[in-house]
MOPAC internal coordinates of N, CA, C and O (Angstrom, degrees):
PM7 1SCF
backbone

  N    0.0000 0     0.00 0     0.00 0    0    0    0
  C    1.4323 1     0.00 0     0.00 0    1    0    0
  C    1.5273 1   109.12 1     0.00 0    2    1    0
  O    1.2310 1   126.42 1   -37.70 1    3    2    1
  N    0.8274 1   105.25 1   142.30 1    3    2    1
  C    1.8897 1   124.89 1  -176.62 1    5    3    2
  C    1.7721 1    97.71 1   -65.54 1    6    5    3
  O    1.2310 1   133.38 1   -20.25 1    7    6    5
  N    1.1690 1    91.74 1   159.75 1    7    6    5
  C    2.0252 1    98.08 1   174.33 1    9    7    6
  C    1.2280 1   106.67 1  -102.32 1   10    9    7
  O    1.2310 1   108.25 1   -24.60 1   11   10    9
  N    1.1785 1   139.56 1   155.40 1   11   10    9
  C    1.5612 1   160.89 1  -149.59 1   13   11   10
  C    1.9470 1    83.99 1   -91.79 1   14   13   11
  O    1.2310 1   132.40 1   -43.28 1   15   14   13
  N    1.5557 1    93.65 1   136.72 1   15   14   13
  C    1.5158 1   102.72 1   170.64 1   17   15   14
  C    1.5878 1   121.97 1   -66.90 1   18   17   15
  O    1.2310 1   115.63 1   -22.62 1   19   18   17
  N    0.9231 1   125.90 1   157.38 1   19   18   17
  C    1.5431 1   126.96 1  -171.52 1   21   19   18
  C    1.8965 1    96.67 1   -84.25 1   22   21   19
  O    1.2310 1   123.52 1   177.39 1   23   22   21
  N    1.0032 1   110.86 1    -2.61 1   23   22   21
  C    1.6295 1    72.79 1   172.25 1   25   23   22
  C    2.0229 1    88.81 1  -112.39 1   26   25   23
  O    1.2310 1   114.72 1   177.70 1   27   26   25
  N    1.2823 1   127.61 1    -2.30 1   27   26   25
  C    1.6462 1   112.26 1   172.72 1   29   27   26
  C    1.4726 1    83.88 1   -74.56 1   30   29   27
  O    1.2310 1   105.42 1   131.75 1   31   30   29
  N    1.4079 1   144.61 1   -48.25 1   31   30   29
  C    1.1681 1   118.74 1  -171.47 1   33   31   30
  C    1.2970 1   136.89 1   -59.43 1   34   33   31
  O    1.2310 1   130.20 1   143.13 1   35   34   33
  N    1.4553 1    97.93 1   -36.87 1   35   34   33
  C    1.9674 1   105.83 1  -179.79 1   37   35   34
  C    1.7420 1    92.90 1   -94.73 1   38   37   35
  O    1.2310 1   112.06 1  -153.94 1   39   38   37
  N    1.3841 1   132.58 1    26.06 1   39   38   37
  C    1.3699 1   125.28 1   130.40 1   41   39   38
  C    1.1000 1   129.41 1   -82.32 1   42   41   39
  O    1.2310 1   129.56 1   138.35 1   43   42   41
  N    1.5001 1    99.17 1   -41.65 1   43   42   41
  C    2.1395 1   106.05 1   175.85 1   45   43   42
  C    1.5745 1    99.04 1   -72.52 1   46   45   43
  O    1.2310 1   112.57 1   138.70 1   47   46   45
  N    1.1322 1   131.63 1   -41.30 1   47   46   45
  C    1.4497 1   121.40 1   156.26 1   49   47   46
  C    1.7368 1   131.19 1   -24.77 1   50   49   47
  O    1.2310 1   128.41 1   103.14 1   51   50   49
  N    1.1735 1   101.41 1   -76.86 1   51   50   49
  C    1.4754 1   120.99 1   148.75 1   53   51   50
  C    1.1026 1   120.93 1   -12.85 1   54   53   51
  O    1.2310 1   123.72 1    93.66 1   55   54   53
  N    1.5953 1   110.48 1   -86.34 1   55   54   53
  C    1.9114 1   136.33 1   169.55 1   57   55   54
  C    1.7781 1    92.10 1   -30.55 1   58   57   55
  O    1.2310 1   115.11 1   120.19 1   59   58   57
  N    1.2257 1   126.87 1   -59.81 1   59   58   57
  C    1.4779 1   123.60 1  -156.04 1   61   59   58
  C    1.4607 1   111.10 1   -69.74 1   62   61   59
  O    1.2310 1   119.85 1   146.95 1   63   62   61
  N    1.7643 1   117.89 1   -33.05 1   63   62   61
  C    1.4901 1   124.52 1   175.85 1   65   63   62
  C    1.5541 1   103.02 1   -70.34 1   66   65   63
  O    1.2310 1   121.56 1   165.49 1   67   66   65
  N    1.4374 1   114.61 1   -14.51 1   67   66   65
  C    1.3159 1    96.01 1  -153.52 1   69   67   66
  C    1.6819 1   107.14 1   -93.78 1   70   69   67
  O    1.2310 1   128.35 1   177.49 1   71   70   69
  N    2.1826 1   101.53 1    -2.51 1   71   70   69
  C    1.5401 1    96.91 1   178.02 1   73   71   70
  C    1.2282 1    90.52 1   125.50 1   74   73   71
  O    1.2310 1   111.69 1   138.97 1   75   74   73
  N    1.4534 1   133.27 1   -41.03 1   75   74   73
  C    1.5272 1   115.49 1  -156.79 1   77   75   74
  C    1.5329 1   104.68 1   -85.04 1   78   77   75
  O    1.2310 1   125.27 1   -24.26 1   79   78   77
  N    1.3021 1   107.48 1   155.74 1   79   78   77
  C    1.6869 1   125.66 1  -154.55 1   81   79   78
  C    1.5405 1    90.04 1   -79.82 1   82   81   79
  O    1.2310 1   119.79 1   -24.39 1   83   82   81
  N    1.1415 1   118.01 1   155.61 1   83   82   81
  C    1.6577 1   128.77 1   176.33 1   85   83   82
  C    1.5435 1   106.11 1   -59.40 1   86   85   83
  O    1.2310 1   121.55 1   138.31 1   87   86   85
  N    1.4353 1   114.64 1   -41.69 1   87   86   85
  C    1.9110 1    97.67 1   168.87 1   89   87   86
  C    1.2703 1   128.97 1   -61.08 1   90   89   87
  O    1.2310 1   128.27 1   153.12 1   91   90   89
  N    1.5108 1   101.68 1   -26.88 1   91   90   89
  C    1.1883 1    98.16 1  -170.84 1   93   91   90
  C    1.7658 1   110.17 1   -87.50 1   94   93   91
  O    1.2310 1   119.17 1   154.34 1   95   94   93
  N    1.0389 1   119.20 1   -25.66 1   95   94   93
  C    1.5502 1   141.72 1  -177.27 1   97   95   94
  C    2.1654 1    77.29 1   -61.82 1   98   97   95
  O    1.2310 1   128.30 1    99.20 1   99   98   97
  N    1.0961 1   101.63 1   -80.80 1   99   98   97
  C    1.7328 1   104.19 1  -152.66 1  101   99   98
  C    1.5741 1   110.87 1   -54.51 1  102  101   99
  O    1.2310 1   123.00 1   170.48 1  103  102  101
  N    1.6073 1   111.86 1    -9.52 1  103  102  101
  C    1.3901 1   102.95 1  -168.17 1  105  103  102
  C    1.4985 1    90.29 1  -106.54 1  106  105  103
  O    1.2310 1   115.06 1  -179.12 1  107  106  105
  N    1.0233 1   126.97 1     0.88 1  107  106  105
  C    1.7093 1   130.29 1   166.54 1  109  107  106
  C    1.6309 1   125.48 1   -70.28 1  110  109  107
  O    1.2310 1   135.45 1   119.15 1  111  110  109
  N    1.6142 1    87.70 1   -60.85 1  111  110  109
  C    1.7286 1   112.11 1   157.10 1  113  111  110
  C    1.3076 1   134.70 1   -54.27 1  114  113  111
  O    1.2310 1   133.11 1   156.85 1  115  114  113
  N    1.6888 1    92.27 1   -23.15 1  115  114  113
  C    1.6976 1   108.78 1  -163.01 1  117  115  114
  C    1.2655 1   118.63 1    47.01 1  118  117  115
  O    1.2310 1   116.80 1  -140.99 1  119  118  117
  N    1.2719 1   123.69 1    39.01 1  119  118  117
  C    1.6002 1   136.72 1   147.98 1  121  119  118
  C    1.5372 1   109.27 1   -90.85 1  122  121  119
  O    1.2310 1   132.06 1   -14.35 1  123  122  121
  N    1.5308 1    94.32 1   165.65 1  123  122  121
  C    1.8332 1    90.15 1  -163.18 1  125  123  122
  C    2.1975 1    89.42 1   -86.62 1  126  125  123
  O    1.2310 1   127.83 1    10.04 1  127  126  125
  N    1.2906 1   102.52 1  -169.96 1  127  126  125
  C    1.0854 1    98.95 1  -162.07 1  129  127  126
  C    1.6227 1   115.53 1   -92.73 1  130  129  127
  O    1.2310 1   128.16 1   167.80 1  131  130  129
  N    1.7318 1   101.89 1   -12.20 1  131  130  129
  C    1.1331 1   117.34 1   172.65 1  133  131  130
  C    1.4721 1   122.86 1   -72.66 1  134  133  131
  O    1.2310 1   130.08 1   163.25 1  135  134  133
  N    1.2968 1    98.16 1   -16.75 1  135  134  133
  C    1.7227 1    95.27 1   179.21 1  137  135  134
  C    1.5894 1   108.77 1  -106.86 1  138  137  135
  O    1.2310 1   127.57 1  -168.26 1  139  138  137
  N    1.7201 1   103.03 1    11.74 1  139  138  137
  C    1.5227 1    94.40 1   154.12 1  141  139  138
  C    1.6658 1   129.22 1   -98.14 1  142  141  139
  O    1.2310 1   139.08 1   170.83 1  143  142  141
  N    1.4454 1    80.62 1    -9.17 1  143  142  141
  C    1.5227 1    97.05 1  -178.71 1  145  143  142
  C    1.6701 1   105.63 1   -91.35 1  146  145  143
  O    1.2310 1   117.80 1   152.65 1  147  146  145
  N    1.2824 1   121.79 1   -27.35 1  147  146  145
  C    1.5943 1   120.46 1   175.81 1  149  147  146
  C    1.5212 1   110.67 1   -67.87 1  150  149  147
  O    1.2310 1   124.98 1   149.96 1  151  150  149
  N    1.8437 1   108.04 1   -30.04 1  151  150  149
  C    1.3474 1   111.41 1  -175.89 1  153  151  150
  C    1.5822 1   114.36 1   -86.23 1  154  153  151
  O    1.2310 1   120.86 1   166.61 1  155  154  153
  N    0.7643 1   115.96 1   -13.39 1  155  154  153
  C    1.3722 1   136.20 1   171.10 1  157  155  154
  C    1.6828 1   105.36 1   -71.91 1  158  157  155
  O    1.2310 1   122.78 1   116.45 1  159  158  157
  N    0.9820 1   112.27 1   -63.55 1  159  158  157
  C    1.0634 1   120.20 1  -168.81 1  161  159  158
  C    1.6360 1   117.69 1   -75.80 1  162  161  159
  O    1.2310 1   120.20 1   156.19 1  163  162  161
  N    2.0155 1   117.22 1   -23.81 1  163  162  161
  C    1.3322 1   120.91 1   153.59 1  165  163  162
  C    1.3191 1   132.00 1   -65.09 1  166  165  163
  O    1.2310 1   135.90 1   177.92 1  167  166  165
  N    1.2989 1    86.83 1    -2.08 1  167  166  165
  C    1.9446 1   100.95 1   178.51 1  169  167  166
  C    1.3770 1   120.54 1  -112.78 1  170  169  167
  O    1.2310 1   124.77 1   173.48 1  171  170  169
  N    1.2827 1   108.45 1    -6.52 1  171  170  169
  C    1.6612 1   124.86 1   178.68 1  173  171  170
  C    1.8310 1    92.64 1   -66.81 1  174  173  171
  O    1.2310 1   135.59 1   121.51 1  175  174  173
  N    1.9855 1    87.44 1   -58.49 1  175  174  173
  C    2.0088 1   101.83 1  -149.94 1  177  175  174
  C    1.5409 1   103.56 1   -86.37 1  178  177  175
  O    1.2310 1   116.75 1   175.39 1  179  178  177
  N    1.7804 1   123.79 1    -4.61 1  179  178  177
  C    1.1478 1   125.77 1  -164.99 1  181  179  178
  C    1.8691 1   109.16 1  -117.48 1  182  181  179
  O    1.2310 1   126.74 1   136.96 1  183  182  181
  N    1.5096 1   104.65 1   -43.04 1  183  182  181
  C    1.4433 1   122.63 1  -169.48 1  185  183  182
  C    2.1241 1   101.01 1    72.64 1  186  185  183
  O    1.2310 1   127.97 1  -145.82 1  187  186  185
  N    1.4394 1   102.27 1    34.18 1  187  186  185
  C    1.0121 1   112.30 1   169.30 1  189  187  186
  C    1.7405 1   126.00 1  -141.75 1  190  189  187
  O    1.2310 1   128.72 1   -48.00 1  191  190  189
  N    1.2078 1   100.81 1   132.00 1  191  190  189
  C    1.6960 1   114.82 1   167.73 1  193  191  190
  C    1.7243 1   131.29 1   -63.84 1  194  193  191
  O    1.2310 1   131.50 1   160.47 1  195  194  193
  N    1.3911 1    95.41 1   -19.53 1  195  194  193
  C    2.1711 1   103.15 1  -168.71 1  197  195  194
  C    1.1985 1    82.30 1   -97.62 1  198  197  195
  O    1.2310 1   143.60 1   -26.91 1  199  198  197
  N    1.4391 1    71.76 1   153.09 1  199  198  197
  C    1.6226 1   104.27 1   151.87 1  201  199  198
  C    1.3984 1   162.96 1   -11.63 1  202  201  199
  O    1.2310 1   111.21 1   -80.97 1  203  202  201
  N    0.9842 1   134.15 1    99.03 1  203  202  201
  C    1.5869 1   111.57 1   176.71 1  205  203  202
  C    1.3604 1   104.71 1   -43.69 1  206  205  203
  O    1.2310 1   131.05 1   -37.40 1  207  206  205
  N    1.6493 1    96.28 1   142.60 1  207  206  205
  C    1.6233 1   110.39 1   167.21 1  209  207  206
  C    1.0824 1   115.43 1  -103.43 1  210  209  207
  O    1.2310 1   109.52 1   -13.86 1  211  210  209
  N    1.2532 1   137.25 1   166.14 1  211  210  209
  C    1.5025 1   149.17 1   171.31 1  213  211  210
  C    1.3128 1   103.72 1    95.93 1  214  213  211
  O    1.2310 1   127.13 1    12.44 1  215  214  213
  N    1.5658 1   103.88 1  -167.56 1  215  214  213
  C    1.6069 1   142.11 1   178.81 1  217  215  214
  C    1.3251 1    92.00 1   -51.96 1  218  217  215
  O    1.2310 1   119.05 1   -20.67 1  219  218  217
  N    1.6924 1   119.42 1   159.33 1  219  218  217
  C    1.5780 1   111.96 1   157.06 1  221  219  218
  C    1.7822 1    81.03 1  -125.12 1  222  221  219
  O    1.2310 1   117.67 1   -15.39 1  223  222  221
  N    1.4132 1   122.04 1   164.61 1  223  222  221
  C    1.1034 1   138.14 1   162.30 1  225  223  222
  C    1.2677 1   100.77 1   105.84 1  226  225  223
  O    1.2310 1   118.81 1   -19.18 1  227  226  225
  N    1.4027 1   119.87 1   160.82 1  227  226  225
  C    1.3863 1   154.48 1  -157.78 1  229  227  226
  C    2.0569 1    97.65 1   -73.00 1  230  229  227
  O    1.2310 1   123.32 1   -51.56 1  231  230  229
  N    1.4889 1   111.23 1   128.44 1  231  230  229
  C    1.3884 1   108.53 1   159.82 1  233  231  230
  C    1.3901 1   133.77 1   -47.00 1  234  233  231
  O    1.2310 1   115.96 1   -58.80 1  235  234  233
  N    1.2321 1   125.27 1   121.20 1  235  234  233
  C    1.4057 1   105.58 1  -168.65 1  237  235  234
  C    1.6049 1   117.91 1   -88.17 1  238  237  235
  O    1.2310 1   126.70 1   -54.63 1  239  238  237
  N    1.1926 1   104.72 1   125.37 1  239  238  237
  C    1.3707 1   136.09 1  -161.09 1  241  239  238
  C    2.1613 1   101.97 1   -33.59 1  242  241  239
  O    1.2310 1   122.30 1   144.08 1  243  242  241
  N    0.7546 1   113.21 1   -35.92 1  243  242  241
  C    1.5409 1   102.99 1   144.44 1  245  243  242
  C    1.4275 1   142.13 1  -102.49 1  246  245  243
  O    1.2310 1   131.34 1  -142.25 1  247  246  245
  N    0.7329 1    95.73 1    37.75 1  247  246  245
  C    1.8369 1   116.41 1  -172.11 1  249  247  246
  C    1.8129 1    78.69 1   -69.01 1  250  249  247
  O    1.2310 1   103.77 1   106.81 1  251  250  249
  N    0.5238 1   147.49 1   -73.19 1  251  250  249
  C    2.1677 1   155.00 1  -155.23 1  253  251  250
  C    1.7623 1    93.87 1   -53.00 1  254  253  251
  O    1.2310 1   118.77 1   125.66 1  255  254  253
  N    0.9970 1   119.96 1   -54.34 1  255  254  253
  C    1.7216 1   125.94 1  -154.49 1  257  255  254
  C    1.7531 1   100.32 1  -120.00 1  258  257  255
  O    1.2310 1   124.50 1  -148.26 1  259  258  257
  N    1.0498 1   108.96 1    31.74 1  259  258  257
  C    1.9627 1   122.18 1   165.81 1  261  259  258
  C    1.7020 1   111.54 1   -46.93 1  262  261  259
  O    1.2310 1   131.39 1   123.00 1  263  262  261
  N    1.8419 1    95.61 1   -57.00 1  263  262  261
  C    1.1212 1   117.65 1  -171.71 1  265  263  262
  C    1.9423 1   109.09 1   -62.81 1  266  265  263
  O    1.2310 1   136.20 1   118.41 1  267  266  265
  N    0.9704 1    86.23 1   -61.59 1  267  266  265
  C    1.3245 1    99.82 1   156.29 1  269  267  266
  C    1.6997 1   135.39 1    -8.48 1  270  269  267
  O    1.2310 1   136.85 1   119.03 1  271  270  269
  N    1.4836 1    84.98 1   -60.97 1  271  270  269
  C    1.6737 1   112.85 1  -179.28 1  273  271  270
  C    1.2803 1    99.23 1   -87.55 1  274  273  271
  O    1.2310 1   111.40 1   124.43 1  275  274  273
  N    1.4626 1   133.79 1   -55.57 1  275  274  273
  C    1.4304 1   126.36 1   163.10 1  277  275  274
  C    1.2668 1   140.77 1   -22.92 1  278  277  275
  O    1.2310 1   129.43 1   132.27 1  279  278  277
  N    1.7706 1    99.42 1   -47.73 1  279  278  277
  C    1.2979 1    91.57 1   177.75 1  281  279  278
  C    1.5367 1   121.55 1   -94.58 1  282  281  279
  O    1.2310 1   124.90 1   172.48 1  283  282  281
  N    1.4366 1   108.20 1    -7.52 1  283  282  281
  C    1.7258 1   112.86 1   173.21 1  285  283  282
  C    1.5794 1   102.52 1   -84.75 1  286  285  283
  O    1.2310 1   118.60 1  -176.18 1  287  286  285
  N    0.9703 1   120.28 1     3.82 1  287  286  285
  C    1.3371 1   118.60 1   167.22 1  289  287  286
  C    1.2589 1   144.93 1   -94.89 1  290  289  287
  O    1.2310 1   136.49 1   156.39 1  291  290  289
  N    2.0015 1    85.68 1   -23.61 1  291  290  289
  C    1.3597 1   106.80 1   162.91 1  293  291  290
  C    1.5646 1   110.24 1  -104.01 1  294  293  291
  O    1.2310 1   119.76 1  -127.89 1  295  294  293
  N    1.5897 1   118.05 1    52.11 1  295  294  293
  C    1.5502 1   106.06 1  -172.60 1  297  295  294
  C    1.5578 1    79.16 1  -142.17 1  298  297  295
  O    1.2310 1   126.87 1   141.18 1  299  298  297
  N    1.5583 1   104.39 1   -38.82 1  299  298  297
  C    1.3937 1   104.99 1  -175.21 1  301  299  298
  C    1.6589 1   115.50 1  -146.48 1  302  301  299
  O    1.2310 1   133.90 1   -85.34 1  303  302  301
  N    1.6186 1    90.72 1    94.66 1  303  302  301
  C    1.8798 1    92.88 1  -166.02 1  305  303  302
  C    1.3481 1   112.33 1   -99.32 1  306  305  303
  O    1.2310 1   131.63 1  -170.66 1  307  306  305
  N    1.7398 1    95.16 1     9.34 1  307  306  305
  C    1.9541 1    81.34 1   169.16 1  309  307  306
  C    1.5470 1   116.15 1   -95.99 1  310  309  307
  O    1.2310 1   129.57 1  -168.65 1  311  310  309
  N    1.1980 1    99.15 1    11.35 1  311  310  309
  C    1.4968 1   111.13 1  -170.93 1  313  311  310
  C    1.2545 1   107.46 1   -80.19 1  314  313  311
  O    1.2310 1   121.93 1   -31.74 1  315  314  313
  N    1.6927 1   113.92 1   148.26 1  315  314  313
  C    1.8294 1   105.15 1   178.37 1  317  315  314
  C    1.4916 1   121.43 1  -104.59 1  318  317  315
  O    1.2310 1   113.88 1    -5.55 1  319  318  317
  N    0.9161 1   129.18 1   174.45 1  319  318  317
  C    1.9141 1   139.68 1  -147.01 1  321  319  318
  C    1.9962 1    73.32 1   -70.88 1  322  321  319
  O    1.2310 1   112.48 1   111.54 1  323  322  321
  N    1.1946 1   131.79 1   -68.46 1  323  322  321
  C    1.3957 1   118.81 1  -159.98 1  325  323  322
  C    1.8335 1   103.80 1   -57.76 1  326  325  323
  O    1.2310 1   116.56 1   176.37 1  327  326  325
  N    1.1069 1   124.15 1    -3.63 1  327  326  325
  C    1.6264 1   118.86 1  -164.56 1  329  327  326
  C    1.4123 1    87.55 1  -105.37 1  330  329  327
  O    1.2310 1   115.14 1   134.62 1  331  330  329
  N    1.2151 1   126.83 1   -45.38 1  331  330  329
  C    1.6116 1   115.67 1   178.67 1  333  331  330
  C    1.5656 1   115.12 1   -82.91 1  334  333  331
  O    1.2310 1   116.25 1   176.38 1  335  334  333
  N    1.2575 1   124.72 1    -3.62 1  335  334  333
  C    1.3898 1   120.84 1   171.08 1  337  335  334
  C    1.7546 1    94.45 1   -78.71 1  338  337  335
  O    1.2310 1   111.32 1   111.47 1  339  338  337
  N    1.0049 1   133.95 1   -68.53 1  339  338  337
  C    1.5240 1   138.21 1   168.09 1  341  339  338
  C    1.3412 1   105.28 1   -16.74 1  342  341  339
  O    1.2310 1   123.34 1   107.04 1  343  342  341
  N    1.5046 1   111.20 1   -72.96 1  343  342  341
  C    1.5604 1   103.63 1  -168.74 1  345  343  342
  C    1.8490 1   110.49 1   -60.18 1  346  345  343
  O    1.2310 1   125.54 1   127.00 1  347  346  345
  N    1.1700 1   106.97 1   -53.00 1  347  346  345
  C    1.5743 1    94.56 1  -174.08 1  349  347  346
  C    1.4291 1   123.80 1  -107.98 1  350  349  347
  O    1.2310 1   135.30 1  -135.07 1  351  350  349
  N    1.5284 1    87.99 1    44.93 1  351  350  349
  C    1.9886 1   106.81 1   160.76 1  353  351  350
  C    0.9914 1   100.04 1    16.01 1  354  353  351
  O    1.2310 1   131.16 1  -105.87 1  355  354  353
  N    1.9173 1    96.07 1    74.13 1  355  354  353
  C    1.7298 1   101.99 1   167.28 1  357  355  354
  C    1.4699 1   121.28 1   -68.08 1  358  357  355
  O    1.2310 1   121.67 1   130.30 1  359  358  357
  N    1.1387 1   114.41 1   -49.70 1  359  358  357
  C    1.4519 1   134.42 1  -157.94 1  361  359  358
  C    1.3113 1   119.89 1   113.83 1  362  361  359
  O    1.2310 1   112.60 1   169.19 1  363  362  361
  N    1.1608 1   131.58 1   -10.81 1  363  362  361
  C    1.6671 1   127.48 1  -134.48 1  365  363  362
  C    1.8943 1    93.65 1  -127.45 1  366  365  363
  O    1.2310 1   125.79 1   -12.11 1  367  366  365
  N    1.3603 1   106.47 1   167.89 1  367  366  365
  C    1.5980 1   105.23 1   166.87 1  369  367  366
  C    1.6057 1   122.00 1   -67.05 1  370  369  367
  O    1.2310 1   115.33 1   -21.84 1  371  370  369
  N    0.7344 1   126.47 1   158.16 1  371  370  369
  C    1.9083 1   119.83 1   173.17 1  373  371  370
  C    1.3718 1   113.88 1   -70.98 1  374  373  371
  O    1.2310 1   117.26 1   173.58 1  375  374  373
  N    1.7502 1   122.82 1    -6.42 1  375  374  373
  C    0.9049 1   117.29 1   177.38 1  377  375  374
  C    1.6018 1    98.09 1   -96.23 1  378  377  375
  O    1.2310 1   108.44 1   166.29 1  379  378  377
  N    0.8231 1   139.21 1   -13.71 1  379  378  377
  C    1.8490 1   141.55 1  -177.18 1  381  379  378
  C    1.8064 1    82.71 1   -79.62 1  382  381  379
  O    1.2310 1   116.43 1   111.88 1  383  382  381
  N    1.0861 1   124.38 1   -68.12 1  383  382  381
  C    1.4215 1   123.30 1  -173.80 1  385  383  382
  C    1.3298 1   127.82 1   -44.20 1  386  385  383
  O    1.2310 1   127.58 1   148.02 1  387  386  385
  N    1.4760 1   103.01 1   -31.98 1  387  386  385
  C    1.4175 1   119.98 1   162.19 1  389  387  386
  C    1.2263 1   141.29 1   -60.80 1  390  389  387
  O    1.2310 1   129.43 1   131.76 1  391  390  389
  N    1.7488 1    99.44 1   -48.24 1  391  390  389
  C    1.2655 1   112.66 1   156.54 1  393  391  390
  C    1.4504 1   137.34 1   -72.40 1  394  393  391
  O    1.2310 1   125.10 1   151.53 1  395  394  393
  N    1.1604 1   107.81 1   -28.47 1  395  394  393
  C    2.0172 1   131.44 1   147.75 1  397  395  394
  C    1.4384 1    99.38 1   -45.62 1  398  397  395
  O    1.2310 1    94.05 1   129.50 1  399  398  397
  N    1.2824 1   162.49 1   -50.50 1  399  398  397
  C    0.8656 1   157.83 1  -155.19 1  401  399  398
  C    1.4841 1   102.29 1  -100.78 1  402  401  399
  O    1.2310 1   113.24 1   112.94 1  403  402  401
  N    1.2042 1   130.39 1   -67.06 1  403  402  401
  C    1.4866 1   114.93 1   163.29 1  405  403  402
  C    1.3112 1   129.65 1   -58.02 1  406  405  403
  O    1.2310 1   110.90 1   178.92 1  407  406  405
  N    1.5580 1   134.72 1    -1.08 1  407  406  405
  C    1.5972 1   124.82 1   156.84 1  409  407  406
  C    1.4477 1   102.95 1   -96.70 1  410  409  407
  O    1.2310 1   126.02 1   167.20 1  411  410  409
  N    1.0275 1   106.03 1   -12.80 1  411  410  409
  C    1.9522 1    88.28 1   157.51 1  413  411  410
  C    1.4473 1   123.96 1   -95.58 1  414  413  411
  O    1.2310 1   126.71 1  -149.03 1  415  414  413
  N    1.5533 1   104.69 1    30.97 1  415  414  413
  C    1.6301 1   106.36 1  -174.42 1  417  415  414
  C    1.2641 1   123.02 1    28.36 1  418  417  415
  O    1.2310 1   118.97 1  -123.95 1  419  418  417
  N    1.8230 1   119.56 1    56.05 1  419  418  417
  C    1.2858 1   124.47 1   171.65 1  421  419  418
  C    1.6110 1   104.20 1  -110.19 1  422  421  419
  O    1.2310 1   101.77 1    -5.65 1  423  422  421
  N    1.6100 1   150.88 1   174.35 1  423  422  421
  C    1.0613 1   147.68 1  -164.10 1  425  423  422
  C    1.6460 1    99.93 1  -173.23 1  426  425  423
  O    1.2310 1   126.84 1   -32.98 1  427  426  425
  N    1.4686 1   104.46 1   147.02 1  427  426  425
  C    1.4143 1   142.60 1   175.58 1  429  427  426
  C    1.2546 1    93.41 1   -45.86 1  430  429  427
  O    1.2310 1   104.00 1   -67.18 1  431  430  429
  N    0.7903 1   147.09 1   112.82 1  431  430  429
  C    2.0506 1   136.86 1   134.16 1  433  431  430
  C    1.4269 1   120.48 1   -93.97 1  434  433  431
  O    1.2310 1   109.92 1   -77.69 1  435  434  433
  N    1.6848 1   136.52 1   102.31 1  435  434  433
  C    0.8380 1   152.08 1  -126.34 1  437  435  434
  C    1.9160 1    81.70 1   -92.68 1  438  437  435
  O    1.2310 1   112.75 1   -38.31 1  439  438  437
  N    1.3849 1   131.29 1   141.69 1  439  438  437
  C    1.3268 1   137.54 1  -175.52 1  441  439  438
  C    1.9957 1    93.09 1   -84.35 1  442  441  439
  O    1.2310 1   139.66 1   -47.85 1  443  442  441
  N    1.3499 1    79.47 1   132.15 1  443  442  441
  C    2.3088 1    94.38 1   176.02 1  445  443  442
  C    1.3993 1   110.71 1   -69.93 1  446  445  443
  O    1.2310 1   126.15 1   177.01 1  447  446  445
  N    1.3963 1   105.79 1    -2.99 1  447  446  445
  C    1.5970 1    93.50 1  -162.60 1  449  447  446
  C    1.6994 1    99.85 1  -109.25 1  450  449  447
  O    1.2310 1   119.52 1   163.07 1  451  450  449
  N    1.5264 1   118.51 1   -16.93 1  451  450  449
  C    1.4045 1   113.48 1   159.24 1  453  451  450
  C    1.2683 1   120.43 1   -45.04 1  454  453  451
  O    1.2310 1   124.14 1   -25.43 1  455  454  453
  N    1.7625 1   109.65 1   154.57 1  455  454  453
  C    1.3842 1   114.20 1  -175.14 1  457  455  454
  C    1.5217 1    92.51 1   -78.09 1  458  457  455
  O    1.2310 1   132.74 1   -13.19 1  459  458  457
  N    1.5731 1    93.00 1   166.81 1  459  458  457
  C    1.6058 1   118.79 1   146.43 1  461  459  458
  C    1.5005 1   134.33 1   -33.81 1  462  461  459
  O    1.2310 1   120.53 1   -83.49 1  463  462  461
  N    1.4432 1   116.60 1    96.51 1  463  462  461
  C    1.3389 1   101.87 1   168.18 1  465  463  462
  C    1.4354 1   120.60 1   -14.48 1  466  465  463
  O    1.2310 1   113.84 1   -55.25 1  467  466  465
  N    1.4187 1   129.27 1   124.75 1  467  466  465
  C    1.1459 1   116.54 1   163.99 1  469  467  466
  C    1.8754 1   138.21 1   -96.12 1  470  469  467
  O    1.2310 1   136.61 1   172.95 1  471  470  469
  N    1.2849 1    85.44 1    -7.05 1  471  470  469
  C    1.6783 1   123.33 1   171.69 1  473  471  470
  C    1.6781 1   123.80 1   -66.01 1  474  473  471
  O    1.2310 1   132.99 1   143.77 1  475  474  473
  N    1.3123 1    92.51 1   -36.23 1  475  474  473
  C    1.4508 1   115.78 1  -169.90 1  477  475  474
  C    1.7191 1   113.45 1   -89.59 1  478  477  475
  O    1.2310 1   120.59 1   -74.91 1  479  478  477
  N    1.3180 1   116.48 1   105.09 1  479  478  477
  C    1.6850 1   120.22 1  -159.77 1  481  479  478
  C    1.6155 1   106.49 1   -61.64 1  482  481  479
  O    1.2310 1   116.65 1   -15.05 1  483  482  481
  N    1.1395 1   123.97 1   164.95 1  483  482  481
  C    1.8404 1   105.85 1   179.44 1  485  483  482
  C    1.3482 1    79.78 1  -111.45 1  486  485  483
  O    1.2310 1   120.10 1   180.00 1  487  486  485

């Protein structure tokens, strides 16, 4: 969801100096009432109206050792997300490793010189 424009904010700002109670401010704006009270309250501890900036959500748990995964990946890319968690004693599940490897748009390339499925009927 998009962030509230800076001048609905330094209106609900406004609305709040001017006396009216936070329900009544949010049901005017049609914002809920909590984000008059968060904005209120970012302007108490900030002396500011915008936005948070940045990313929202949690670091991803290899964000530190990326490089890491990069380069064993480019030494050995037929290898799978559980074979490189092993080698560089990540810590993490093989599925975190897995998914680390697909938001850095890197991919499996199966080695040419393996045999033939032998499972697989021709």
């Amino acid at each position: 969801m998009r962030a509230f424009s800076a001048d609905i904010r330094s209106r609900i700002h406004d609305a709040c100096l001017q006396g009216e109670s936070t329900s009544e401010v949010a049901e005017r704006f049609a914002v809920s009432s909590a984000f008059v009270r968060r904005l209120l309250q970012r302007f108490r501890e900030t002396c500011s109206l915008c936005p948070k900036s940045g990313k929202r959500g949690p670091t991803p748990k290899l964000a530190a050792r990326e490089h890491e995964l990069r380069a064993a990946i480019a030494i050995t890319p037929d290898a799978t997300a559980a074979e490189h968690n092993r080698r560089l004693n990540l810590g993490v599940s093989d599925t975190t490793v897995w998914r680390t490897i697909r938001r850095l748009g890197l991919t499996f390339k199966k080695s040419r010189s393996q045999q033939a499925n032998k499972n697989v009927p021709m």
